[in-house]
MARVEX-664474 format. One line per 5 residues: number of its first residue (from 1); their letters; for each residue z, y, x negated of N, C-alpha, C, O. Coordinates in pm, whole numbers. Atoms other than C-alpha are relative to their C-alpha. Example, Ala and Ser with C-alpha at 12.3 -4.5 7.8 and 13.67 -1.06 7.14 Angstrom:
<nodes>
1) AS) 0:-119:-89:780:-450:-1230:0:120:-90:66:118:-194; -6:-119:82:714:-106:-1367:73:109:77:90:220:26
</nodes>
This chain:
<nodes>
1) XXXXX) 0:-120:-84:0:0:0:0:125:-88:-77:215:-55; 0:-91:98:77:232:-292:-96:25:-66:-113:139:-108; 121:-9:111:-245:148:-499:-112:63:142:-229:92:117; 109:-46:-102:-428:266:-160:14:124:74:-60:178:156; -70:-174:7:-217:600:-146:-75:38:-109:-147:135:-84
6) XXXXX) 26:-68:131:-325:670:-481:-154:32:6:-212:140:-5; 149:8:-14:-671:587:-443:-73:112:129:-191:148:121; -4:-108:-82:-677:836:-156:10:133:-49:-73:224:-46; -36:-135:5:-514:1099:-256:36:54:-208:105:137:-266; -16:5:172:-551:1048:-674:-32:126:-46:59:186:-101
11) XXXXX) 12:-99:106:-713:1333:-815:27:152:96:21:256:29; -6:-100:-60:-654:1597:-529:130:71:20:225:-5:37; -93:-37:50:-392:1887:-555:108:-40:136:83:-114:231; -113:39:-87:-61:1876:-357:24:66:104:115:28:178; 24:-48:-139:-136:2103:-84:-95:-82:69:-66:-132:179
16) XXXXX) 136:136:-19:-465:1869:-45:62:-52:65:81:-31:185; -81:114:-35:-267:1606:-26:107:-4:162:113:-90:250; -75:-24:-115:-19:1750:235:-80:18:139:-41:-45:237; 50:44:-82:-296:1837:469:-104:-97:49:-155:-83:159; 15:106:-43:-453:1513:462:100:-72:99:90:-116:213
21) XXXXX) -77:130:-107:-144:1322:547:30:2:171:47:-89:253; -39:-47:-92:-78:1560:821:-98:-11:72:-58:12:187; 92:-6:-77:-440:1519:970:-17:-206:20:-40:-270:122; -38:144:-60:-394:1122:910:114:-13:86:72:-76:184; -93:-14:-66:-62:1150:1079:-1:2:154:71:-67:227
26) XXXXX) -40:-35:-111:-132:1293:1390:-152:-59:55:-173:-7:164; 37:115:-64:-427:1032:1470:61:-106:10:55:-165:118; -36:87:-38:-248:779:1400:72:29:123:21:-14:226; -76:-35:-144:36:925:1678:-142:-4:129:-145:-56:241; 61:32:-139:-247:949:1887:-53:-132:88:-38:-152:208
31) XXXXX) 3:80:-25:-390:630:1870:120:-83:42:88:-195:84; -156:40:-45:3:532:1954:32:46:156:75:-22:249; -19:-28:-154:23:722:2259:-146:-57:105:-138:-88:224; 140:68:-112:-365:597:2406:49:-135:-6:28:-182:105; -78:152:21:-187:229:2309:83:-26:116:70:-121:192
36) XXXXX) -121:-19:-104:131:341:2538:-82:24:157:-37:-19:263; 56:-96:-115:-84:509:2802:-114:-126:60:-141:-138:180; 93:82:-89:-340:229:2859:82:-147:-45:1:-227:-92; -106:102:28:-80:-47:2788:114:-68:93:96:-133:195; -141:25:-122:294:-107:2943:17:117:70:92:91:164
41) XXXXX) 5:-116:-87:272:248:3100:-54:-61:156:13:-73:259; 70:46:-82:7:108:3314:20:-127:104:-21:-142:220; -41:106:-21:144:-209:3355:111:9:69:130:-73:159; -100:-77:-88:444:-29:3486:-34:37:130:-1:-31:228; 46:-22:-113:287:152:3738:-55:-76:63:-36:-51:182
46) XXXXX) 57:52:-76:67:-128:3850:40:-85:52:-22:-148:138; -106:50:-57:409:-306:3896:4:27:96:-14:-47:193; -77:-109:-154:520:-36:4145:-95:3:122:-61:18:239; 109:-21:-79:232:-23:4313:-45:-159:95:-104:-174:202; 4:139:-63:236:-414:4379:129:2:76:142:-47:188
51) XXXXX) -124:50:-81:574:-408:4475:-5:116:119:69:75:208; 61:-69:-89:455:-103:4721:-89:-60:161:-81:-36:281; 92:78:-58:186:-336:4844:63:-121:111:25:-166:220; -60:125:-46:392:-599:4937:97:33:147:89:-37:248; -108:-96:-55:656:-391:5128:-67:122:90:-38:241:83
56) XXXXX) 52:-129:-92:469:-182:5370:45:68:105:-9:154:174; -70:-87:-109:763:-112:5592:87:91:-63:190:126:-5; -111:-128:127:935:145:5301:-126:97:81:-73:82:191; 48:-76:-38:680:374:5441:58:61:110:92:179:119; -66:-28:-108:817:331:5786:197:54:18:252:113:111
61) XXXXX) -96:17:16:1158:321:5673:65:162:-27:181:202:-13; -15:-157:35:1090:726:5557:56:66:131:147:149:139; -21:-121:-117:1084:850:5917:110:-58:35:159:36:98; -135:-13:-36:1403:726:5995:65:-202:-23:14:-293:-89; -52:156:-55:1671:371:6132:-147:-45:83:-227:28:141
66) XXXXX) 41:91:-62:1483:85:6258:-26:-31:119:68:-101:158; -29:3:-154:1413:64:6609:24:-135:50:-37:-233:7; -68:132:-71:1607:-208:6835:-127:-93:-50:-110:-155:-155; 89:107:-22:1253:-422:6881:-109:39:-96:-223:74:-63; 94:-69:91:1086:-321:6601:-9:-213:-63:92:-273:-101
71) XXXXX) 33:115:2:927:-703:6543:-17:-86:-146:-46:-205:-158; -90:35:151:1027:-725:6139:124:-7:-18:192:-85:-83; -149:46:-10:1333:-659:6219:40:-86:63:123:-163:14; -42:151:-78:1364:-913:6503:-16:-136:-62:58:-228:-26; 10:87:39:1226:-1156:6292:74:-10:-156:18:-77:-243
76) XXXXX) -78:-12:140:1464:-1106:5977:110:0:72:207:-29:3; -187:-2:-67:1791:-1081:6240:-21:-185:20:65:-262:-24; -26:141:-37:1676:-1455:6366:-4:-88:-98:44:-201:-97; -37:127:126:1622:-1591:6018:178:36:-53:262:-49:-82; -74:3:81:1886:-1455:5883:156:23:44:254:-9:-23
81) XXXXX) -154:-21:-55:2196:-1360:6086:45:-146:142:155:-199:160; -30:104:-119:2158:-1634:6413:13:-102:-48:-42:-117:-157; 23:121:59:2240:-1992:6375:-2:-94:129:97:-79:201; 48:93:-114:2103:-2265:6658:135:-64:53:237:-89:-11; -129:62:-58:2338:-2415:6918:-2:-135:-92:-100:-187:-144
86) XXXXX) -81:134:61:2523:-2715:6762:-67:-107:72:-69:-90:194; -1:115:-111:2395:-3056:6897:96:-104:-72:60:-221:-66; -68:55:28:2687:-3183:6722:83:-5:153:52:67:248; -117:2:-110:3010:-3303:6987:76:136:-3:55:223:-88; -120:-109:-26:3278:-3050:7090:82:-34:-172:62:-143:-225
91) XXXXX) -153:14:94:3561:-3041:6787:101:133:80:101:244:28; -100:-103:-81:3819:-2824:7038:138:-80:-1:173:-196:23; -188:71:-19:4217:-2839:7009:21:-3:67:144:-11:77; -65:43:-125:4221:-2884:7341:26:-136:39:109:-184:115; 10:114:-44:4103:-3211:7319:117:-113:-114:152:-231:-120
96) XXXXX) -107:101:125:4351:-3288:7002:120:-28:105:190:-127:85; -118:-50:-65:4615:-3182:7285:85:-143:-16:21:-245:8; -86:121:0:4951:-3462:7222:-32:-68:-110:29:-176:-116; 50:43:125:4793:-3551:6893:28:107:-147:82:74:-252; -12:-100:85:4783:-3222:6695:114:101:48:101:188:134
101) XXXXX) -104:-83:-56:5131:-3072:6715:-17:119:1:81:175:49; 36:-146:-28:4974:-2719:6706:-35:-2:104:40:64:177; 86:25:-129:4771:-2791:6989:83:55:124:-2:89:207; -92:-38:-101:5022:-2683:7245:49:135:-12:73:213:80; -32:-164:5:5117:-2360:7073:-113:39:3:-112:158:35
106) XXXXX) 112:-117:2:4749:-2256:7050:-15:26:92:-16:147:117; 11:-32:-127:4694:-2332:7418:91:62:95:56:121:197; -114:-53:-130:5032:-2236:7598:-44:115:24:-26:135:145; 19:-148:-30:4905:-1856:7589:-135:27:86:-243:39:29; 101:-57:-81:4678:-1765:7857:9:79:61:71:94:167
111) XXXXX) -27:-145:-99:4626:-1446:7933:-28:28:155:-125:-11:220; 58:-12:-175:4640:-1336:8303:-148:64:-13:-214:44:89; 122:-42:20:4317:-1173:8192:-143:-98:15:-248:-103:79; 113:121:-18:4141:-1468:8113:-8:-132:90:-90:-220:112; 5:63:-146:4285:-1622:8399:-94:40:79:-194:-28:103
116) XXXXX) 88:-43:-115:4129:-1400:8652:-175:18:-60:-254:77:14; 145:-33:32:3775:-1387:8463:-37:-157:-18:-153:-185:11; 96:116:-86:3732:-1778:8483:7:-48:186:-80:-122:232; -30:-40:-123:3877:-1732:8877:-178:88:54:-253:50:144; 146:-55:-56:3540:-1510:8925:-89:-70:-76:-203:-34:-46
121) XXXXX) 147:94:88:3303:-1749:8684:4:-99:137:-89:-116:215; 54:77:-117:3363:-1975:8943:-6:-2:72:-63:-101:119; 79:-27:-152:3325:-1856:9252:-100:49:14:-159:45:121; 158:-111:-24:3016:-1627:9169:-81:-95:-60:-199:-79:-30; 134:86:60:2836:-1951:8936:2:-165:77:-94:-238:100
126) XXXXX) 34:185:-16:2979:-2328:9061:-91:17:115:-108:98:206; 85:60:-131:2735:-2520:9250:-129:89:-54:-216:62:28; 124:-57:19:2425:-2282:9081:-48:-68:-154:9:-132:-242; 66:71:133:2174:-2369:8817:56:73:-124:125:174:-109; -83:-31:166:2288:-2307:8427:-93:116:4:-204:131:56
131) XXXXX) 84:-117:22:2206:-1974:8321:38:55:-190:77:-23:-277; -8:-25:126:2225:-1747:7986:98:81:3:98:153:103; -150:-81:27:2575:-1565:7872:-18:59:-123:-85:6:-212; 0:-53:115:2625:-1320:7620:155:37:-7:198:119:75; -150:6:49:3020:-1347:7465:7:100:-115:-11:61:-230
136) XXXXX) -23:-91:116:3077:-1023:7260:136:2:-15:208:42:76; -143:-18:-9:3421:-1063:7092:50:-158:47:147:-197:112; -35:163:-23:3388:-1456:7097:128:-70:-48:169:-166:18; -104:45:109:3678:-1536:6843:-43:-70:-34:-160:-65:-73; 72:148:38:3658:-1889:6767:-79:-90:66:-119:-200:28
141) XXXXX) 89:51:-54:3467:-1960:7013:101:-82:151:77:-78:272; -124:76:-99:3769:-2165:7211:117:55:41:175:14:142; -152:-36:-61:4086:-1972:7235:-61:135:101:-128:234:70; 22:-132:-116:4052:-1746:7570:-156:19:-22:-218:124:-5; 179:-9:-65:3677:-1809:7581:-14:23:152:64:-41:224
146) XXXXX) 13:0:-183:3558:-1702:7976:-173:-77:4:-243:-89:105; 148:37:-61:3194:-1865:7876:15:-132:-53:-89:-198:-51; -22:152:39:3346:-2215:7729:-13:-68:152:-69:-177:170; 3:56:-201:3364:-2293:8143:-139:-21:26:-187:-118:85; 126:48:-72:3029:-2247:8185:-74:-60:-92:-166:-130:-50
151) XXXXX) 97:148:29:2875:-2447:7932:45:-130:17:-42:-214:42; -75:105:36:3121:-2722:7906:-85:-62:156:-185:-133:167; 28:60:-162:3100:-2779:8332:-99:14:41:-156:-80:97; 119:-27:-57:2817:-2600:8416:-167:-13:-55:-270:6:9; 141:-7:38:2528:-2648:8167:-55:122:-68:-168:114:-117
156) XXXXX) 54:-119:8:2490:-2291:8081:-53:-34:-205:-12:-133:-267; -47:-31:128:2382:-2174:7682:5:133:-14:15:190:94; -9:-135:39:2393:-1845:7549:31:35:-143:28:-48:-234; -22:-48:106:2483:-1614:7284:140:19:-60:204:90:18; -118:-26:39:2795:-1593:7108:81:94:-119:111:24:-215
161) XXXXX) 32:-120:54:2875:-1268:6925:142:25:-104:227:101:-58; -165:-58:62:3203:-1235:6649:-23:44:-149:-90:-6:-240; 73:-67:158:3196:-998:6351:135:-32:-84:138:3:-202; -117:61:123:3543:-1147:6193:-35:-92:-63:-109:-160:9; 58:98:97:3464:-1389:5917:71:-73:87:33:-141:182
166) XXXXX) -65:118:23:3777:-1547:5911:-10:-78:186:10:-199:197; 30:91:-98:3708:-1634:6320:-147:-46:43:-158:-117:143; 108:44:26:3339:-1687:6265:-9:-139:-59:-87:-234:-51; 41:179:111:3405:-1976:6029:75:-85:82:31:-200:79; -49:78:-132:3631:-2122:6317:-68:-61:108:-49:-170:162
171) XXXXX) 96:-7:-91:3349:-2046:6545:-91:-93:-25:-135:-163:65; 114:71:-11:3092:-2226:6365:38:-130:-48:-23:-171:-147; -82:131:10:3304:-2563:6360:51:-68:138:121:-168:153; -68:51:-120:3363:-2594:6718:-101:-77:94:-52:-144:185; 95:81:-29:3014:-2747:6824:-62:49:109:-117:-33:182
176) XXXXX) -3:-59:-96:2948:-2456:7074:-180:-15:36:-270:20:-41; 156:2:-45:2598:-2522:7266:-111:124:-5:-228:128:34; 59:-129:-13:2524:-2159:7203:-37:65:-94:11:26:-200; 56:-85:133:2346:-1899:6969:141:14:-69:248:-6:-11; -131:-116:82:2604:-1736:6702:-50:70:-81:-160:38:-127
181) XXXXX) 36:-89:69:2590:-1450:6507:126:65:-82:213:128:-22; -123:-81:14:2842:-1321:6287:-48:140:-54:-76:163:-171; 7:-145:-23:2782:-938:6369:96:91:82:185:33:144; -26:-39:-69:2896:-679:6528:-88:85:120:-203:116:88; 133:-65:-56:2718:-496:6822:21:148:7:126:206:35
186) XXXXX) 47:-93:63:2566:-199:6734:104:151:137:113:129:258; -11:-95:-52:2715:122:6883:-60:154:23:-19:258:75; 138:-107:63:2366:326:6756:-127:-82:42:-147:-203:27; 139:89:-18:2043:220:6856:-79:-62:-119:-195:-105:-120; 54:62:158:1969:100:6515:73:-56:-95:165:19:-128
191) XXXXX) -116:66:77:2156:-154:6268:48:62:-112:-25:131:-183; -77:-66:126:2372:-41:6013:154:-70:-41:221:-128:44; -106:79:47:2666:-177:5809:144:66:30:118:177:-14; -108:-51:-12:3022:-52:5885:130:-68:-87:112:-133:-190; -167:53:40:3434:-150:5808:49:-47:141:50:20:244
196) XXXXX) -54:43:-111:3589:-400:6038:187:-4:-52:226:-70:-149; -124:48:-11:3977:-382:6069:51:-90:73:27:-112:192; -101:112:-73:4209:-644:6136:116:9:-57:125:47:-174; -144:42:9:4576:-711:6145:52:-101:-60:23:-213:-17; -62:143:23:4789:-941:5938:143:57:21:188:168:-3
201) XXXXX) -145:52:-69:5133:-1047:6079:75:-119:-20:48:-199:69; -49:124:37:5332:-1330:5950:59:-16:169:111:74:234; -50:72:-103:5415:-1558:6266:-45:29:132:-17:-32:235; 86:8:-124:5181:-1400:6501:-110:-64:17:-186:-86:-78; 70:113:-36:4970:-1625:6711:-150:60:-13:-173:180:-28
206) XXXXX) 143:-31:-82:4593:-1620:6787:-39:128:73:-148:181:50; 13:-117:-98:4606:-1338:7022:9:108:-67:-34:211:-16; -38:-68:44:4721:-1160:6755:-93:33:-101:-131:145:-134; 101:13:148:4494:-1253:6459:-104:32:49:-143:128:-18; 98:16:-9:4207:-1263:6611:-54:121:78:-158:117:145
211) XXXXX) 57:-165:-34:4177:-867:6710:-45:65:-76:34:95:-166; 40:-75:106:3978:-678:6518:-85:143:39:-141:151:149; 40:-128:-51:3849:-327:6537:-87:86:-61:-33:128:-163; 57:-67:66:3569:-118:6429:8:158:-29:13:246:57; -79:-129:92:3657:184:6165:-82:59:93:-189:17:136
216) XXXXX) 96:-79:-101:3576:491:6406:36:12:142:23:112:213; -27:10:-176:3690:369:6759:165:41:-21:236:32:-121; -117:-86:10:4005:548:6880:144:-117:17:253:-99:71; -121:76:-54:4212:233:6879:41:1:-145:161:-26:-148; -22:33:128:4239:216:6509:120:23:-72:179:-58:-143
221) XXXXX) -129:-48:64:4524:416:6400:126:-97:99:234:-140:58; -179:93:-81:4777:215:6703:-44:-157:-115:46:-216:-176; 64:109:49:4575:-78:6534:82:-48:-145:115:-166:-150; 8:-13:63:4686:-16:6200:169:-6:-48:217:-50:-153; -144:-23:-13:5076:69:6297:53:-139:1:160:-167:-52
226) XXXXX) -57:129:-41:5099:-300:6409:14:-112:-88:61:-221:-56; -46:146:121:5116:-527:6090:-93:72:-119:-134:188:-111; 41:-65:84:4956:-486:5766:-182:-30:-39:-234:-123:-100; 170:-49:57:4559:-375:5719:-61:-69:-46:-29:-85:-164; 71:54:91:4309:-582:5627:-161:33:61:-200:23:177
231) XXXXX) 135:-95:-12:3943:-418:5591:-101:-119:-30:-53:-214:-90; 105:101:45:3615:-642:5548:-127:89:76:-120:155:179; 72:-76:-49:3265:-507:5559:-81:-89:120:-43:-204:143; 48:111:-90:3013:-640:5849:-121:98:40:-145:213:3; 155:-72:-7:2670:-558:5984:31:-50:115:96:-144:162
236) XXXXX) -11:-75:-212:2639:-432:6348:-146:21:9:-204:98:-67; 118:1:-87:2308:-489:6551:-19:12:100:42:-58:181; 0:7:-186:2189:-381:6880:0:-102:68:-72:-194:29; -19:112:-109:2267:-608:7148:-190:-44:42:-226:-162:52; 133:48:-30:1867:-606:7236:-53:-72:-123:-124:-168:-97
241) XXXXX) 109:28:96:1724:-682:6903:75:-164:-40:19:-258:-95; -38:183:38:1961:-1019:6870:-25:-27:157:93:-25:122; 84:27:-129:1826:-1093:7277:-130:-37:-57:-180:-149:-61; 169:9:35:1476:-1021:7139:7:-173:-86:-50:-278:-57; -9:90:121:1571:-1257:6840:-27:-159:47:-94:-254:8
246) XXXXX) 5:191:-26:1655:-1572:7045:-114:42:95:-198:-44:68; 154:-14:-95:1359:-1476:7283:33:-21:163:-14:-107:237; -51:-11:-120:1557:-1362:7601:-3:157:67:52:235:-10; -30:-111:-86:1540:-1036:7862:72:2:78:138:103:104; -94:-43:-96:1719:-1140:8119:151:-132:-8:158:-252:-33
251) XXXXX) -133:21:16:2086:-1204:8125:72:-50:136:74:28:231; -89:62:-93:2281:-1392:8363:183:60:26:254:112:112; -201:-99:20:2670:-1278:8244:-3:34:-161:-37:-40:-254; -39:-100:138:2736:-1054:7942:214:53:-10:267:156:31; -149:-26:27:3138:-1050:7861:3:63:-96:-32:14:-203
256) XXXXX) -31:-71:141:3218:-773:7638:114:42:-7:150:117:84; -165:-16:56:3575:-741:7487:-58:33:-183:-90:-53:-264; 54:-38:91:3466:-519:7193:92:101:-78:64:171:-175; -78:-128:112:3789:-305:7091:-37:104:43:-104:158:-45; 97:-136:34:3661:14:7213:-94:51:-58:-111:171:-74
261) XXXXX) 144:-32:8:3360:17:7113:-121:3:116:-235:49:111; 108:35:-164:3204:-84:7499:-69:132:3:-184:130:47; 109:-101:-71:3081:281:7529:-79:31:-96:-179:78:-41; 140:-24:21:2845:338:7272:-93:-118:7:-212:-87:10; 58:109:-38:2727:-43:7321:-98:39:106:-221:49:97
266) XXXXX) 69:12:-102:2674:10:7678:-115:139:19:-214:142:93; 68:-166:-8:2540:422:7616:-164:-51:-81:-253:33:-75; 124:-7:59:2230:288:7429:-41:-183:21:-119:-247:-49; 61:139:-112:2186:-70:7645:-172:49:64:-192:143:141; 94:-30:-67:1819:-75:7723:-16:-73:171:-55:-187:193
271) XXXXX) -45:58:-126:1883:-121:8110:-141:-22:33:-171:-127:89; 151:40:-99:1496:-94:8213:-66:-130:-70:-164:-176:-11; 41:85:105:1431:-375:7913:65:-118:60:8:-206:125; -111:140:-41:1706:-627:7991:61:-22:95:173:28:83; -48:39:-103:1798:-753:8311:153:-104:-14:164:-195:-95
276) XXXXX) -125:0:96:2177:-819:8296:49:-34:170:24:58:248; -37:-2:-157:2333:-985:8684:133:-6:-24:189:-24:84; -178:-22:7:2718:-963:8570:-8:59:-93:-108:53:-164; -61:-32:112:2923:-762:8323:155:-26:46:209:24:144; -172:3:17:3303:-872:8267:-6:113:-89:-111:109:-153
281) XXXXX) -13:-124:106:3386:-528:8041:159:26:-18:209:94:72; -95:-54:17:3712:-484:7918:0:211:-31:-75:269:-110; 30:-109:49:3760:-115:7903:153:85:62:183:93:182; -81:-114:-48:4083:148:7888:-70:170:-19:-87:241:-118; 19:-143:55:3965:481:7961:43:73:-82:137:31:-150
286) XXXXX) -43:-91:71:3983:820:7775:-3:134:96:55:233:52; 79:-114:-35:3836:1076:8035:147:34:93:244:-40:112; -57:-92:-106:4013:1355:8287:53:-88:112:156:-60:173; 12:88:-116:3972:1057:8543:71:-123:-14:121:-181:83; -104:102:4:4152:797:8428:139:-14:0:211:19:-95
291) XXXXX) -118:23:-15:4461:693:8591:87:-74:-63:102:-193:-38; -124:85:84:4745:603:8349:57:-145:84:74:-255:31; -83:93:-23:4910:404:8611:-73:-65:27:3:-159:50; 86:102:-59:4627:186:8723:-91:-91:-119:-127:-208:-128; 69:42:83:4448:206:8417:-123:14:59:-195:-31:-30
296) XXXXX) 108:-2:-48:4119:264:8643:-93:111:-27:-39:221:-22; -5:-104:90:3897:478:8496:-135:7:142:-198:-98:153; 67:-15:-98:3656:611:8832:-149:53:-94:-256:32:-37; 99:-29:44:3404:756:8564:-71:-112:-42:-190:-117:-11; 89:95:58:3297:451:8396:1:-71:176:-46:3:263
301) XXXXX) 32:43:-141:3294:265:8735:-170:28:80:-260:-40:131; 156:-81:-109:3002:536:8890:-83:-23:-96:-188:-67:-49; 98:6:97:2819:521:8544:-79:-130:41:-202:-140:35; 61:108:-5:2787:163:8640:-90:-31:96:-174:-120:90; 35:-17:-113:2692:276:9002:-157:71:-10:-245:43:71
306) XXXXX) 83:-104:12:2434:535:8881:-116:-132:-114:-225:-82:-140; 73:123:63:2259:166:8658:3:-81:127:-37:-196:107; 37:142:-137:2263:-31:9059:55:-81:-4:27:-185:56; -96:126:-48:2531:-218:9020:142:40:76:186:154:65; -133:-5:-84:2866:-259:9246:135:-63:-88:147:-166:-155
311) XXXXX) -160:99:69:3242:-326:9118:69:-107:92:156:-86:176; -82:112:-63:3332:-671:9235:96:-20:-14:147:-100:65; -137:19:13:3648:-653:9106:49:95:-132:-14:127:-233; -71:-55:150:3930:-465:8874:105:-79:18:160:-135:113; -155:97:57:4210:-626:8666:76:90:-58:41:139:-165
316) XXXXX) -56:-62:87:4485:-431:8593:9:-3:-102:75:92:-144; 0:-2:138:4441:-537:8236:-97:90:-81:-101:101:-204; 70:-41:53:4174:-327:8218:-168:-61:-19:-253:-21:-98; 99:57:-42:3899:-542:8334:-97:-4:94:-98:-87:184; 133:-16:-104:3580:-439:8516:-141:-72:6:-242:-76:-64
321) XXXXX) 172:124:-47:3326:-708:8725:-89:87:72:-66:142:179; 93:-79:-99:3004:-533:8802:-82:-99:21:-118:-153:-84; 170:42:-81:2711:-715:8994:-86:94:-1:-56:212:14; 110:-72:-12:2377:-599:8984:-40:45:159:6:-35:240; 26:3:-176:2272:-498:9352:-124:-74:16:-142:-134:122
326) XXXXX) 110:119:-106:1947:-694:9380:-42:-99:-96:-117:-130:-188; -39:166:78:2061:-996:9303:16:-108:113:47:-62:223; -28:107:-62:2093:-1314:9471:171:-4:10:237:-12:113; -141:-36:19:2461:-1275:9309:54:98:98:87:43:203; 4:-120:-62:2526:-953:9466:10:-74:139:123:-82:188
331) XXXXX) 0:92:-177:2443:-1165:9839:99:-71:8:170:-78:108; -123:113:-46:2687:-1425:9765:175:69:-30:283:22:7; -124:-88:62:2961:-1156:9604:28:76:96:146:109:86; -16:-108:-61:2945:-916:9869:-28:-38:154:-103:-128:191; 14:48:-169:2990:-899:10289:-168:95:9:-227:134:-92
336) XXXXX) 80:-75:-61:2706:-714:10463:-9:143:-11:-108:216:-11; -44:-140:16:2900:-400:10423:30:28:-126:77:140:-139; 19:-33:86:2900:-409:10103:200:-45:-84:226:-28:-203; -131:55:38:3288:-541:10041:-20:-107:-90:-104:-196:-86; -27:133:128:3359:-765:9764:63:-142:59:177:-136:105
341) XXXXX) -49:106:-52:3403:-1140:9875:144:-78:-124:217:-173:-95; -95:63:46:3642:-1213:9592:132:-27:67:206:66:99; -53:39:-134:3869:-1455:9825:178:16:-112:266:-59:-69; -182:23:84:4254:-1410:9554:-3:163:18:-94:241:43; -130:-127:-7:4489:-1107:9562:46:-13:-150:39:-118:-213
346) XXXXX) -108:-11:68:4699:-970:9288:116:-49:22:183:-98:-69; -164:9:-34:5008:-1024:9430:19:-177:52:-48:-237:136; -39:143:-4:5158:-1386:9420:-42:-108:-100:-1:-223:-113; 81:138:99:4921:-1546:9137:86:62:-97:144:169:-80; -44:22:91:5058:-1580:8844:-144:52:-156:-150:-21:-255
351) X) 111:-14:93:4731:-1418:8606:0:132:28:-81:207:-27
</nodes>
């Protein structure tokens, strides 16, 4: 390399010399940067540009969230969040009952709540053909279920909806004939990830564990007072776009026990989309109108009135049955005059 310096630059003076090297110099750099520039530069970009190609809903993704039935998303919620009814047997501790010494403490607790909501499953479904249920706020699928009745006896399947892990992984062990999803439902017309709270309590039961609440709804802070905090993240989807998913519009019974979350659920429900002939709704008001002592909240009630349906029944727990009005249901729920045929009273039952 030296004998080919010399031979270059041998007999010429030392300014010479300097602007040679400096005019060899800055071709070589150039030929270095046309190297870079038609090289891995290129190869770079024609990366981006494939992975562009491939991905042609980042475009869509600019103008804003996802819409409910947007038909990439429906088909990425059913691969990836639903899992097919079980055609395995039941595994339920009901049936361990006198075998599994828990078995008796899980079941002794039945709420008068979920008393009176299988009390109306079966007077408004026995004796009719199986239909489709949507269980938001499933738990494990078995403790204080109101839609375990109608598949078990009646044939029904449906959807089954719980965004707690730890009662999701309960859920998907119990052999339930129905969709599952471990989500939550969306309170935005478009999916997005949130914080689910739950309660831990040494020595409290089921009823206890298995409440959970999404960061945001106004139950959170009493929520929070009651044992000690435990946070986990979870992905929340509109109620239509997991419908769309399993390839359903119309709805037979929809039970939602959602924590306070029921009103932005039901505020962005596509009612002209999905045909829906019951709602069980747990719900304590917040508004001007709601009576402390009854717990009856007359606004949500008319909202339901002003969507064509009638209140077949309230539960002082905070439990509202609407029927659709043109329904077959609706005929067998209701007199002529429009009175509710539910044939039990409050007073004397025990629920």
């Amino acid at each position: 390399m030296r004998k080919k310096v010399l031979e270059i630059f041998g007999d010429t003076s030392h300014k010479k010399q300097a602007m040679m090297f400096t005019v060899i110099l800055g071709k070589v750099c150039t030929l270095l940067c046309l190297s870079f520039w038609t090289g891995d530069y290129h190869v770079m970009i024609r990366s981006q540009s494939k992975i562009l190609d491939n991905f042609p809903f980042i475009t869509s993704r600019l103008i804003g969230p996802l819409e409910t039935s947007d038909p990439i998303l429906v088909h990425y919620v059913k691969k990836t969040f639903l899992v097919s009814p079980s055609n395995l047997p039941y595994n339920l501790v009901e049936e361990r009952e006198g075998q599994d010494p828990t078995a008796h403490k899980y079941l002794k607790y039945k709420c008068c709540s979920w008393t009176f909501q299988k009390l109306v499953l079966k007077q408004l479904f026995d004796g009719k053909p199986p239909g489709f249920f949507v269980e938001a706020g499933a738990l494990d699928g078995e403790y204080l279920s109101n839609t375990l009745y109608l598949e078990r006896a009646l044939g029904w399947t449906g959807l089954l909806v719980e965004p707690s892990k730890d009662m999701f992984t309960l859920l998907s062990h119990k052999g339930r004939k129905a969709w599952t999803a471990h989500v939550c439902l969306a309170t935005h017309p478009y999916p997005y990830q949130t914080t689910l709270l739950k309660v831990s309590k040494v020595g409290a039961g089921m009823n206890f564990h298995g409440i959970s609440t999404l960061i945001g709804t106004k139950d959170v802070d009493h929520r929070m007072e009651s044992g000690l905090p435990v946070f986990e993240p979870v992905q929340c989807l509109p109620l239509m776009t997991l419908l769309l998913a399993v390839g359903v519009t119309k709805v037979d019974f929809i039970s939602l026990d959602v924590e306070d979350a029921e009103g932005g659920v039901l505020e962005h429900f596509p009612w002209d989309e999905i045909e829906v002939d019951l709602w069980i709704i747990e719900h304590r008001g917040s508004n001007e109108h709601w009576d402390q002592a009854t717990v009856f909240d007359k606004d949500f009630v008319e909202r339901f009135a002003s969507r064509g349906y009638s209140l077949f029944h309230f539960h002082w727990t905070g439990d509202y049955v609407f029927i659709r009005n043109a329904t077959e249901l609706y005929k067998s729920g209701f007199t002529e005059l429009g009175k509710s045929k539910f044939n039990v009273t409050m007073k004397g039952l025990n629920y």
